[in-house]
C-alpha positions as CSV (number, residue, x, y, z in Angstrom):
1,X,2.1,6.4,-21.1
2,X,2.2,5.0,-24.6
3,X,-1.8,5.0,-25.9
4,X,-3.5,1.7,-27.6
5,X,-5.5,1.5,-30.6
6,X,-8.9,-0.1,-30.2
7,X,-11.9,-0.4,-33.0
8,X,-15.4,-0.4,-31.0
9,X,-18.8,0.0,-32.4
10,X,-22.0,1.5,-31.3
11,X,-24.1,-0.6,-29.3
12,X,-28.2,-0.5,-29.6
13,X,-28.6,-3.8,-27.2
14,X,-28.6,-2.2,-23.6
15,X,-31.3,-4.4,-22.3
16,X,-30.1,-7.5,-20.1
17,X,-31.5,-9.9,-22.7
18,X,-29.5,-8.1,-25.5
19,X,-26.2,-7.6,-23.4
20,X,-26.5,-11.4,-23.5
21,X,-26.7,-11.5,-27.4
22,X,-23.7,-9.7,-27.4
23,X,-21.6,-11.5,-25.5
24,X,-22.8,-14.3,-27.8
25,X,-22.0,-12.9,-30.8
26,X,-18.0,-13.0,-29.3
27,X,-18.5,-8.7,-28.2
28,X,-17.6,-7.3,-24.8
29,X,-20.3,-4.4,-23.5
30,X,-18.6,-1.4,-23.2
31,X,-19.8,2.4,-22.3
32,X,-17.9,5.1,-22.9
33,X,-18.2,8.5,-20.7
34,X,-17.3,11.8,-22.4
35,X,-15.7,14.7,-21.0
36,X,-19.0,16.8,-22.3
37,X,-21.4,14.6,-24.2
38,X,-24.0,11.7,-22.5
39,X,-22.5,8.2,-21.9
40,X,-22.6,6.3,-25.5
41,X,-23.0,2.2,-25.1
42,X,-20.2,0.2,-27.2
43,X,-19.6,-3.0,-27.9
44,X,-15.9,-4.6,-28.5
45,X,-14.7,-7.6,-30.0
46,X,-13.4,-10.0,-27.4
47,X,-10.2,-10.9,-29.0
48,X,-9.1,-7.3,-29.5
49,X,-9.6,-6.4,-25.7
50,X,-7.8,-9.5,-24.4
51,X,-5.2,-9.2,-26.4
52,X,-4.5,-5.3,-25.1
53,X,-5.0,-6.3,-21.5
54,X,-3.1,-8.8,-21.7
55,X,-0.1,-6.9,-23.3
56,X,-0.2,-3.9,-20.9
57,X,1.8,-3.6,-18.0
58,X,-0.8,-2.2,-15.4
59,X,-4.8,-1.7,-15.6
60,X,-4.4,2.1,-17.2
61,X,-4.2,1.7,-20.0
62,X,-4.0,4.8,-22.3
63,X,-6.6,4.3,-25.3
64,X,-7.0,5.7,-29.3
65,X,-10.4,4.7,-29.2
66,X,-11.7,4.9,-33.0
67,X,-15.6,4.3,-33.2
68,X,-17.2,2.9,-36.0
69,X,-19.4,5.2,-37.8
70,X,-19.3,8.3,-35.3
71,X,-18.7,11.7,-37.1
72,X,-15.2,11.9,-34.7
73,X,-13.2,9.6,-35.9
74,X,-10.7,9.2,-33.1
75,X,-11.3,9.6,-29.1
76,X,-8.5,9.8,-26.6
77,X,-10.0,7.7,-23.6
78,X,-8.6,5.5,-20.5
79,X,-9.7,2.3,-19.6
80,X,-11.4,2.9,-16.1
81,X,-12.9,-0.7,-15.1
82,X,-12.9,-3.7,-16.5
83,X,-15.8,-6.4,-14.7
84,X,-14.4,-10.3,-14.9
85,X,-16.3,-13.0,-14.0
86,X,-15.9,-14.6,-10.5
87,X,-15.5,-18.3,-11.7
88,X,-14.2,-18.0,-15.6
89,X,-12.1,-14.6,-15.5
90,X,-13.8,-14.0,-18.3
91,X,-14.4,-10.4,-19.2
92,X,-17.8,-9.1,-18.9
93,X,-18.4,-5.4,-19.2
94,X,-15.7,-2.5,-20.0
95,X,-15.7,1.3,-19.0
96,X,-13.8,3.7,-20.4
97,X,-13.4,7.9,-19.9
98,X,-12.8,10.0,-22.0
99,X,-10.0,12.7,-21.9
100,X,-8.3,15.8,-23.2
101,X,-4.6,15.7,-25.0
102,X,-4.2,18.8,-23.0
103,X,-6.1,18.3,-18.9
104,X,-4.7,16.6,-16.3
105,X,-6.0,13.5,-14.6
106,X,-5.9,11.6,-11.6
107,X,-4.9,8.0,-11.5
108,X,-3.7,5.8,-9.4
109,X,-0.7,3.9,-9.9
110,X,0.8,0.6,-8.6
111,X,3.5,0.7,-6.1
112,X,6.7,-1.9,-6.9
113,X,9.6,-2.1,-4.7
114,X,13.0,-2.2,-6.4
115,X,15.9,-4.3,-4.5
116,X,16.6,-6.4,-1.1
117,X,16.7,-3.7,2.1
118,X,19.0,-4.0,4.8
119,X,16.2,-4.8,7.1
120,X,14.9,-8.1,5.2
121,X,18.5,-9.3,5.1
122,X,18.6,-9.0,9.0
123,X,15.0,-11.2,9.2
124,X,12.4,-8.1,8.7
125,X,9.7,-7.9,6.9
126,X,8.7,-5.8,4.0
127,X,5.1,-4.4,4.4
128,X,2.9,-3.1,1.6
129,X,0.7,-0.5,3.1
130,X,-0.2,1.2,0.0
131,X,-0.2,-0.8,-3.1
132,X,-1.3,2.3,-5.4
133,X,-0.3,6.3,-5.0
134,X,-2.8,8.6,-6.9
135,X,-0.8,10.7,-10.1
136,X,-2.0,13.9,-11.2
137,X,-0.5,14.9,-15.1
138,X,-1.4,14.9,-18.5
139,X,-2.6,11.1,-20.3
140,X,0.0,10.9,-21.9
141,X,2.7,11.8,-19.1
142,X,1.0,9.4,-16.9
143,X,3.6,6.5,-15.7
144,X,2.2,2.3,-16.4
145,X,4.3,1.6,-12.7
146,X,6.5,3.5,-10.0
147,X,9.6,1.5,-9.1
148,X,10.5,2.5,-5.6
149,X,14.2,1.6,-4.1
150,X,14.1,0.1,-0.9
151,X,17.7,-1.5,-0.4
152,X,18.5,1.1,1.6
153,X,15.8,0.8,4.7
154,X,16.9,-1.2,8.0
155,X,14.5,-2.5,10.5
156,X,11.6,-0.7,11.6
157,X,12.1,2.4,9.4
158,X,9.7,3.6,6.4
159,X,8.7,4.9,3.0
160,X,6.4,7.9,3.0
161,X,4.2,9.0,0.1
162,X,6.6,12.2,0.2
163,X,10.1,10.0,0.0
164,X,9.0,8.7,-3.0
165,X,10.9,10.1,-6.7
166,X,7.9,11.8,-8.6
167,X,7.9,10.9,-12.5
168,X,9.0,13.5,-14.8
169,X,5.7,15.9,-15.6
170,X,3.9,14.2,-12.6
171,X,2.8,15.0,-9.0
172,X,2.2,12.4,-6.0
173,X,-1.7,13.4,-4.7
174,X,-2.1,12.8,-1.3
175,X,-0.8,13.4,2.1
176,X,3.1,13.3,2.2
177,X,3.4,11.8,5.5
178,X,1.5,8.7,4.5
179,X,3.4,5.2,4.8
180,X,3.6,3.4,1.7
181,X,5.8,0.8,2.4
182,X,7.6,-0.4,6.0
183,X,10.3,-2.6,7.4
184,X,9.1,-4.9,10.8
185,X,10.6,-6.4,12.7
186,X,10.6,-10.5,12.7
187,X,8.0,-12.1,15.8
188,X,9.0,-14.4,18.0
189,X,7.6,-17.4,19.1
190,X,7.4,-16.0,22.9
191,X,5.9,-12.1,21.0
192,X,3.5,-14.8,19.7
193,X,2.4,-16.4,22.5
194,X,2.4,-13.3,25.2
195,X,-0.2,-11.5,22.5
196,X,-2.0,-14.8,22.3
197,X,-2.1,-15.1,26.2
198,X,-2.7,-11.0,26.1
199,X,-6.1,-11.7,24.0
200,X,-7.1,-14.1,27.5
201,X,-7.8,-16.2,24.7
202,X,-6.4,-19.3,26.1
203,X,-6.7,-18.9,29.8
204,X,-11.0,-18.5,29.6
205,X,-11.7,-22.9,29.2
206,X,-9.5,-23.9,32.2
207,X,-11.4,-21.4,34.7
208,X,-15.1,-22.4,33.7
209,X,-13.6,-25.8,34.4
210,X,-12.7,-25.4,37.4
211,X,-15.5,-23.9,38.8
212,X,-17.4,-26.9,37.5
213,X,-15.5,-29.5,39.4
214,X,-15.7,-27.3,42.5
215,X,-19.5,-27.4,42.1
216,X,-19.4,-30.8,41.7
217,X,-17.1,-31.7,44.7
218,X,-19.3,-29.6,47.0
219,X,-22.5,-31.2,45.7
220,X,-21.0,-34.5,46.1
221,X,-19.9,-33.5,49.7
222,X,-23.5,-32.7,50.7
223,X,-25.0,-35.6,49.5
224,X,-22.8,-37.6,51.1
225,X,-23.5,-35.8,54.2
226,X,-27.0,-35.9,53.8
227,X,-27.1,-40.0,52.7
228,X,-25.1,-40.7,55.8
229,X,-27.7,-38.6,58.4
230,X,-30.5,-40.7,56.8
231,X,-28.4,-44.0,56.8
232,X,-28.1,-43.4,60.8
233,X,-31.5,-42.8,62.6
234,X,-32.5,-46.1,60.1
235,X,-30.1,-48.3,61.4
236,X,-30.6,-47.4,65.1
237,X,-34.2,-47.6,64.8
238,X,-34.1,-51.2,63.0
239,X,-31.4,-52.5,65.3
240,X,-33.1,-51.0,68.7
241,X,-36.5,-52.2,67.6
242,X,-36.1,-56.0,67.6
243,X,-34.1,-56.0,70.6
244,X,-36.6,-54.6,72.5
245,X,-39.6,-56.5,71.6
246,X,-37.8,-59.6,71.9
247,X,-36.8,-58.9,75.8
248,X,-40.4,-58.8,77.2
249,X,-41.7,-61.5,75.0
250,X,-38.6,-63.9,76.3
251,X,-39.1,-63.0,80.0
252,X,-43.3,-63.1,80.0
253,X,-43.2,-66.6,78.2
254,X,-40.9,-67.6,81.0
255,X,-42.9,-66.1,84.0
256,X,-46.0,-67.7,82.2
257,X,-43.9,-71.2,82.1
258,X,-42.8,-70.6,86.0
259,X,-46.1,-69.6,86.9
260,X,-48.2,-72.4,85.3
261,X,-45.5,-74.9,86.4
262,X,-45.7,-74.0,90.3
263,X,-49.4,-74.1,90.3
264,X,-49.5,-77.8,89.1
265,X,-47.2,-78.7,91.5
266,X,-48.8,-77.2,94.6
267,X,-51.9,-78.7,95.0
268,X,-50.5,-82.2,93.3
269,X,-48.4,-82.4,96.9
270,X,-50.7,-80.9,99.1
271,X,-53.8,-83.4,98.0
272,X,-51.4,-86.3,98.4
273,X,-49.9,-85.7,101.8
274,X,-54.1,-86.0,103.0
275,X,-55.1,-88.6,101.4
């Protein structure tokens, strides 16, 4: 990995309100940890940073850090994190290790594939499951990218961390048997819908529906059953009632009639035929 040089100065502002001041004055916060001294505050112009992230390749970045003023004029350090804002991208705060020309380090390392497999040509997919595979070596022998060949892989076969070509002076860190990138196969609408229907996802509205309207229908049964017993005794008692008081009322106002009637007429003939 080819280093960077980078000018930073030392930074007496560590205070929220004076990181602010900083970052107004056109500086980017920065603290640098040593191998085997305390952790020094920096501050970095904002052009100078930009313009190295932007030209590099991948986020390690290998840098000959020179600090202004300090009694060691040159420090060999990697950048470690670099904090963006959500909403600008702009860069807020940087972090950087130091190393040795001469210790190994651990990195990790983007993951790019190299050509079209077999398997995508046939409708698979190509599946990232590791984007980044952790290096051990020396700074300097540390590799920006690993380009990994995957023309050769067919449908539901795979790349493991231990298939992978390890860069000169460098050694993979991890467990070999670890998938780093895959070939599936396509889905089909039907695979789609039997996991969908799998999930009882769809099936769940429907039954809660249909237990509803069979509530209904047997609530509706019984108060129909229960209107029509009431209806019943009603009507029989409203249509026997009148019927019956007008029967004796009829036949005692004609007995009365008859009655009064024969009376009158007795004695009338009976006082006549004497006289």
């Amino acid at each position: 990995m080819k280093s960077v040089s980078l000018t930073a100065f030392p930074r007496s502002q560590v205070r929220r309100r004076g990181v602010k001041q900083v970052r107004a004055q056109g500086r980017i916060p920065a603290v640098i940890y040593g191998r085997q001294a305390p952790a020094q505050p920096l501050e970095i112009l904002e052009l100078d940073l930009k313009r190295m992230i932007h030209h590099s390749v991948t986020e390690n970045i290998l840098i000959d850090l020179e600090v202004s003023g300090d009694a060691r004029p040159r420090r060999l350090a990697l950048l470690q994190e670099a904090q963006h804002h959500p909403l600008s991208g702009n860069i807020l705060h940087v972090d950087l290790h130091e190393v040795a020309e001469d210790e190994k380090v651990i990195v990790s390392v983007p993951v790019e594939a190299l050509g079209e497999s077999v398997g995508v040509k046939g409708g698979g997919i190509l599946e990232h499951i590791m984007f980044k595979v952790k290096v051990r070596a020396l700074p300097r022998d540390l590799p920006e990218i690993i380009e990994v060949d995957v023309s050769h892989l067919d449908i539901n076969q795979s790349l493991h961390l231990g298939d992978i070509p390890t860069p000169p002076r460098c050694e993979l860190v991890g467990d070999k048997k670890l998938v780093v990138l895959s070939i599936a196969a396509p889905v089909t609408e039907a695979e789609e819908a039997a996991a969908a229907a799998a999930e009882g996802e769809a099936p769940a509205e429907p039954e809660v529906l249909r237990e509803k309207k069979g509530e209904e229908e047997e609530g509706a049964e019984a108060g129909g059953k229960t209107a029509a017993a009431g209806k019943a005794p009603a009507a029989g008692a409203k249509g026997a009632a009148p019927a019956d008081a007008k029967a004796p009322a009829g036949g005692a106002k004609g007995a009365e009639k008859s009655t009064a009637k024969g009376a009158e007429k007795a004695p009338a003939k009976g006082a006549d035929k004497k006289k």
